[in-house]
N, C-alpha and C positions, 0 to 999 in steps of 0.2 A: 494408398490413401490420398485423395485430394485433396483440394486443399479447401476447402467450404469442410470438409468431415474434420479437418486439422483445426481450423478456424474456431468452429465450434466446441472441439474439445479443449484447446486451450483456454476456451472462456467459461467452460464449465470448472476447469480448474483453479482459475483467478477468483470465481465467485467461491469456490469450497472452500480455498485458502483465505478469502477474506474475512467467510463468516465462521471459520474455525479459529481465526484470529481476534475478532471482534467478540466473539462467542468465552472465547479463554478471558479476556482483556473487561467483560461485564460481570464474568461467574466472579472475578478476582473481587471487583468495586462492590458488587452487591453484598460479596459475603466477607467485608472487609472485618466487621466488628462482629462479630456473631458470640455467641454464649459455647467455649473451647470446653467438650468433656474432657478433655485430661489427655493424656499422652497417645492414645488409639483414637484422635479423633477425625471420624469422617469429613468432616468438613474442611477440616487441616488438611489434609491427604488431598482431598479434591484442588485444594487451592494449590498446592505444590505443583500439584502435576499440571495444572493449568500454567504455572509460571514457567516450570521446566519449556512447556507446547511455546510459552511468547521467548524464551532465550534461544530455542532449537530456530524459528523462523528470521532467515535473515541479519541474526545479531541485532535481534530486538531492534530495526530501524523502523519498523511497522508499530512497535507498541509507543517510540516517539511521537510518530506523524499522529498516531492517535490523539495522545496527550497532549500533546502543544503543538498545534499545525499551522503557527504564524511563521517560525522558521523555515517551514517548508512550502509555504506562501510564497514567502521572504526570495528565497534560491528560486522557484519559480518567473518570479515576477523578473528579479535579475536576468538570470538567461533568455525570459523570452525577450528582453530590449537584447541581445546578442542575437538572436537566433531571427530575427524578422529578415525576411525576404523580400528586398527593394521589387518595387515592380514596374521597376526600367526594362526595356527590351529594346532589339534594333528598330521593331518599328513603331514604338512611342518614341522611340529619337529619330524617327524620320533618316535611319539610316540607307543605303542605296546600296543595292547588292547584287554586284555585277556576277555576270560568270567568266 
């Protein structure tokens, strides 16, 4: 397997999982209030099993970032001031480089 074949299939995986996540994480919202038949209710059933799909992924760190995604702005913004990459080199400082 090369790696454009790998490439690719790993990005088809991150889009399945996202919209299986997103997909669980809207079925929930929309059918938050709905009119409950009674103890065999469909819709009940559905929503379970959609909650069960957002606690099985991850430990629900994805059904957060959904819900309130300033703290993970937040941790973003942090790190990237750590993680910038000076861009000094030896020959922006005119350094001389003998053999």
């Amino acid at each position: 397997m090369n790696t454009r074949t790998k490439r690719t299939f790993s990005v088809a995986v991150c889009i399945l999982f996202l919209f299986v996540t997103f997909a669980s994480l809207f079925y929930i919202v929309k059918e938050e209030n709905h009119h409950c038949t009674g103890e065999d209710c469909p819709i009940c059933a559905n929503i379970h099993q959609a909650e069960q799909t957002l606690r099985n992924v991850g430990n629900s760190t994805i059904t957060i970032a959904a819900i309130n995604p300033m703290p993970i702005l937040f941790a973003l913004l942090i790190t990237g001031q750590f993680l910038l990459v000076s861009d000094t080199s030896l020959v922006s400082q005119k350094v001389r480089l003998n053999d």
